[in-house]
C-alpha positions as CSV (number, residue, x, y, z in Angstrom):
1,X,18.4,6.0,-13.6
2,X,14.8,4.5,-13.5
3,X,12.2,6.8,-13.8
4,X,8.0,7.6,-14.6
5,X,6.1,10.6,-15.5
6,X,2.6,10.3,-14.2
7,X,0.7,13.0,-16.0
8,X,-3.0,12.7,-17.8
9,X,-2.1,15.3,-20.4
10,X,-0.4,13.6,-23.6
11,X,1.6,17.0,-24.5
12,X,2.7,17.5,-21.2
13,X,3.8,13.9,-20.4
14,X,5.1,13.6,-24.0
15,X,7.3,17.0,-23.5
16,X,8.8,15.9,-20.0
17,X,9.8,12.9,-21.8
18,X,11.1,15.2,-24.3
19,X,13.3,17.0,-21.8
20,X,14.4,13.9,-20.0
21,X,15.9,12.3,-22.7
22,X,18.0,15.5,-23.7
23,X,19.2,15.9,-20.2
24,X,20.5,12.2,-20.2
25,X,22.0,12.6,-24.3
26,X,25.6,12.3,-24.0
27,X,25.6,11.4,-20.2
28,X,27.6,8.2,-18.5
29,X,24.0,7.5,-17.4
30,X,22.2,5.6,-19.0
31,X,18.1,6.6,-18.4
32,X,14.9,4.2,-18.3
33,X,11.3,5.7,-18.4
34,X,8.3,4.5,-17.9
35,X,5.0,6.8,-19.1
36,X,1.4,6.5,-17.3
37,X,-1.7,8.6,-17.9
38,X,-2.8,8.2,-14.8
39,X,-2.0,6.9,-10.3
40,X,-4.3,3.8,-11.0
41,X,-1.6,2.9,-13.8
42,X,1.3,3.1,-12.1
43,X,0.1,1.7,-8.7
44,X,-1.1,-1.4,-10.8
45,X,1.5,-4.3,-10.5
46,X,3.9,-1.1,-8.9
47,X,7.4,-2.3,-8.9
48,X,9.4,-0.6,-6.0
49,X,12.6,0.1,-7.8
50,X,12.2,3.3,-9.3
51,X,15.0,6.0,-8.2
52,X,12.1,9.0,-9.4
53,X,9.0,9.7,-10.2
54,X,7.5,12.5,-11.4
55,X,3.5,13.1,-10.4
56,X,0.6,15.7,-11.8
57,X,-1.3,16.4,-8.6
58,X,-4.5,17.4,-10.8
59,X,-5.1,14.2,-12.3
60,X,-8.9,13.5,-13.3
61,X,-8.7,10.0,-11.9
62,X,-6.6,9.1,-8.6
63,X,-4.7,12.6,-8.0
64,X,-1.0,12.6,-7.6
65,X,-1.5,13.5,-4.0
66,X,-3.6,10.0,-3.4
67,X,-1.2,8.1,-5.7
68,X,2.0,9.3,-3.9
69,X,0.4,8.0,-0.6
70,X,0.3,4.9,-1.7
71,X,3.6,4.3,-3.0
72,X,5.3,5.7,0.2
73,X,3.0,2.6,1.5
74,X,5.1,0.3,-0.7
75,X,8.8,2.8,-1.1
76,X,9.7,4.6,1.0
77,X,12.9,5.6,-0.6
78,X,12.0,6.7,-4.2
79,X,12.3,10.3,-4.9
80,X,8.9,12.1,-6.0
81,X,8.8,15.4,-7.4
82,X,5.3,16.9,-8.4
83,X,4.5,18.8,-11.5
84,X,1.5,21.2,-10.6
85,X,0.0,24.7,-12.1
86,X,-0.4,25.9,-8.4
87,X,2.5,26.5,-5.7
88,X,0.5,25.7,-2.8
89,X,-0.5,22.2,-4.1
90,X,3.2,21.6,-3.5
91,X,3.0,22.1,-0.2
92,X,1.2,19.4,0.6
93,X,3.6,17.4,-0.9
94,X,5.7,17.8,2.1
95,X,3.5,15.0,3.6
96,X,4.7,12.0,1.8
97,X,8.0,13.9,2.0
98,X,8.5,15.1,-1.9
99,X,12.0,15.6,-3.1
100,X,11.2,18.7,-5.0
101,X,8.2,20.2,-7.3
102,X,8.0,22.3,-10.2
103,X,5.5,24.5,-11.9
104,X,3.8,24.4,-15.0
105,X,4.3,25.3,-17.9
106,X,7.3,23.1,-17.6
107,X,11.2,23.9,-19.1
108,X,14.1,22.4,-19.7
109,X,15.9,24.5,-17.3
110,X,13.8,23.7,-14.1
111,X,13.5,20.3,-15.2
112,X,17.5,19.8,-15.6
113,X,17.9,21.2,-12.2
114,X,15.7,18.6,-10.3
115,X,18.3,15.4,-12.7
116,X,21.3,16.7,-11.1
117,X,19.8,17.2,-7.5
118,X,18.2,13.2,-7.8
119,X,21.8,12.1,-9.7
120,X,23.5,13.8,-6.9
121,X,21.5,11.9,-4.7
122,X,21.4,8.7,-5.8
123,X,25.4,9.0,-5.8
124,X,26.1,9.3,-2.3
125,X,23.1,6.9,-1.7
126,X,24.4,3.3,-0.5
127,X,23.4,0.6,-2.9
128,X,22.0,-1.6,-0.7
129,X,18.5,-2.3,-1.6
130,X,16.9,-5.9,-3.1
131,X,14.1,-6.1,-5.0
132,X,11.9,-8.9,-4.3
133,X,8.3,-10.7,-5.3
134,X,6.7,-10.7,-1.9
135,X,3.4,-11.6,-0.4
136,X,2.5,-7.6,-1.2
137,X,3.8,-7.2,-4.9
138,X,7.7,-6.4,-5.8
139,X,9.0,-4.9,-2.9
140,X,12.4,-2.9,-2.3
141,X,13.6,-3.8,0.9
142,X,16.5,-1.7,2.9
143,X,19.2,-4.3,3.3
144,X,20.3,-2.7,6.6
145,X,16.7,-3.3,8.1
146,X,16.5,-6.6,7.7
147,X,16.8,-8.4,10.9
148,X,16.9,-12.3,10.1
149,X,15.0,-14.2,7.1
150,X,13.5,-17.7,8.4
151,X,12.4,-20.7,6.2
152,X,9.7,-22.8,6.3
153,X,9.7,-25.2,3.9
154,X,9.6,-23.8,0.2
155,X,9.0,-20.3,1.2
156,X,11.3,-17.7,3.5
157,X,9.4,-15.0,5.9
158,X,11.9,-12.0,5.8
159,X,11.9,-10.1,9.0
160,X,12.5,-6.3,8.9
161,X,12.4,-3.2,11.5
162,X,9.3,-2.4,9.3
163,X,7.3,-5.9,8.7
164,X,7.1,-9.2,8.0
165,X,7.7,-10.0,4.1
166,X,7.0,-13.6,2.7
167,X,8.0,-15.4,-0.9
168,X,8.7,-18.6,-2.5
169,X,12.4,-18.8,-2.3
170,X,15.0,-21.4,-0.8
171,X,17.3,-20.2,2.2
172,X,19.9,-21.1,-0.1
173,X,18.9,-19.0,-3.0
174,X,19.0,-16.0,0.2
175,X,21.7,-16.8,1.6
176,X,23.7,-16.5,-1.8
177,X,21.7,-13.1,-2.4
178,X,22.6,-11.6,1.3
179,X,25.7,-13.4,2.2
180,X,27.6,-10.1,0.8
181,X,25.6,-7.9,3.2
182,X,27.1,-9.5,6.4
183,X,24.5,-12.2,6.8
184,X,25.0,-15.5,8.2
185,X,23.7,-18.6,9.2
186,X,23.4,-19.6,12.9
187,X,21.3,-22.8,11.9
188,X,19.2,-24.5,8.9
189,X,16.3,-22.4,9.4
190,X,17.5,-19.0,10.1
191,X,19.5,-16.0,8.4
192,X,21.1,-13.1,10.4
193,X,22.1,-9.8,9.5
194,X,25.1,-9.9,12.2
195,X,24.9,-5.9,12.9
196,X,21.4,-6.9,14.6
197,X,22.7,-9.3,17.0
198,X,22.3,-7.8,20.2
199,X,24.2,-10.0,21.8
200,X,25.1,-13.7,22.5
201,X,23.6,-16.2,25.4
202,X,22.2,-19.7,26.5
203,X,23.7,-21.1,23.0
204,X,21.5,-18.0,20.7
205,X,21.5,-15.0,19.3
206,X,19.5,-12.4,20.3
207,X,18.0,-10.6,17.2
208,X,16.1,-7.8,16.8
209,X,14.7,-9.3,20.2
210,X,13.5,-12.8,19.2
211,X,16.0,-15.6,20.3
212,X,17.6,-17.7,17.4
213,X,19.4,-20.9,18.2
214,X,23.2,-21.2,17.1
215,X,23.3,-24.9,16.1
216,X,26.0,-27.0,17.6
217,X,27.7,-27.4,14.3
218,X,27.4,-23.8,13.3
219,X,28.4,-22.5,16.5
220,X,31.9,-21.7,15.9
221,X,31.7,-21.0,12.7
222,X,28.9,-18.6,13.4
223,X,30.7,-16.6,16.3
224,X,34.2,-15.9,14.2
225,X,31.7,-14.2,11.1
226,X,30.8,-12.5,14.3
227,X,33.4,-11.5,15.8
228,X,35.2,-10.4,12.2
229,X,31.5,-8.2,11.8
230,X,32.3,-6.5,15.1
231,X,35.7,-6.3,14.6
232,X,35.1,-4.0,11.6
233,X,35.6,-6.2,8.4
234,X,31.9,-5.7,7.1
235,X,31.0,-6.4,4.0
């Protein structure tokens, strides 16, 4: 598990640490953590592959509130729980949709209930989730949301239900990363995740409403990944 604590008092980030680390002791999983005194810290250079995050709402600086806002801008899917002295802080937490809070002064017991709830969690989660330097920063992207990838050159614009994401990458270098994920090619220049075709006509695809042209040579090819994809052999 990858996790921060995002709390401005030393003791108190210090003794979450503390209780983290004796929670994991002994454990199959292995634990990572990152420590920040402060939101500005961890939003600088924020890399969207943390499975929890633990945030003090009363922070002097940005408040955990403010900082939590803008990571769901950038992650939607990491787990926040917020460490506050007062209960109806936490309900505002609801907002950018908080696993789970806990009240000061914090204990081991409270603190080993929210690791099992977020192992529990992440066990049953699908791991299907890339992490890459985009236009916007490191960026987790839902595999399943991504529609088609399309190159231009020596850079890739990655098409999603949610946005447009951009990086220097070859189609290649994609197609090697997504190929497991049921993603093929229907000509040089474009990538499709095959459970967003919506359907097949006038020699394209029809994905996520923009029509892609299935190349001659890729046609066949193209339609039996298809037709296995729909057929129930997905990857």
């Amino acid at each position: 598990m990858r996790l921060a604590i995002v709390e401005d008092d030393d003791k108190v980030r210090q003794q979450l640490q503390t209780y983290v680390l004796q929670y994991f002791q002994g454990r199959e999983n292995d634990v990572e953590i990152r420590l920040f005194a402060d939101g500005d810290e961890i939003l600088e250079d924020y890399a969207a592959d943390y499975d929890l995050i633990f945030l003090d709402i009363q922070m002097k600086r940005l408040d955990g509130l403010a900082t939590a806002e803008r990571i769901r801008e950038r992650d939607e899917d990491v787990y926040l729980v917020f460490i506050t002295n007062l209960a109806n802080y936490a309900i505002r937490g609801y907002a950018v949709h908080a696993l789970d809070f806990i009240l000061k002064p914090v204990n081991f017991l409270m603190l080993r209930q929210v690791l099992m709830s977020v192992e529990r969690l992440l066990d049953q989660k699908p791991k299907r989730y890339i992490t890459l330097p985009t236009d916007t920063g490191l960026t987790r992207l839902d595999v399943s949301q991504i529609t088609y990838v399309e190159t231009d050159g020596h850079a890739v614009s990655i098409y999603t239900e949610k946005g447009v994401y951009r990086l220097r990458q070859s189609m290649r270098g994609m197609e090697e990363l997504l190929g497991k994920y049921g993603f093929f090619r229907c000509n040089s220049c474009y990538l499709v995740n095959l459970r967003h075709v919506e359907r097949v006509e006038n020699g394209g695809a029809i994905v996520g409403g923009q029509a892609l042209t299935i190349s001659r040579p890729r046609h066949k090819a193209f339609m039996e990944a298809l037709t296995k994809y729909l057929g129930g052999a997905k990857v």
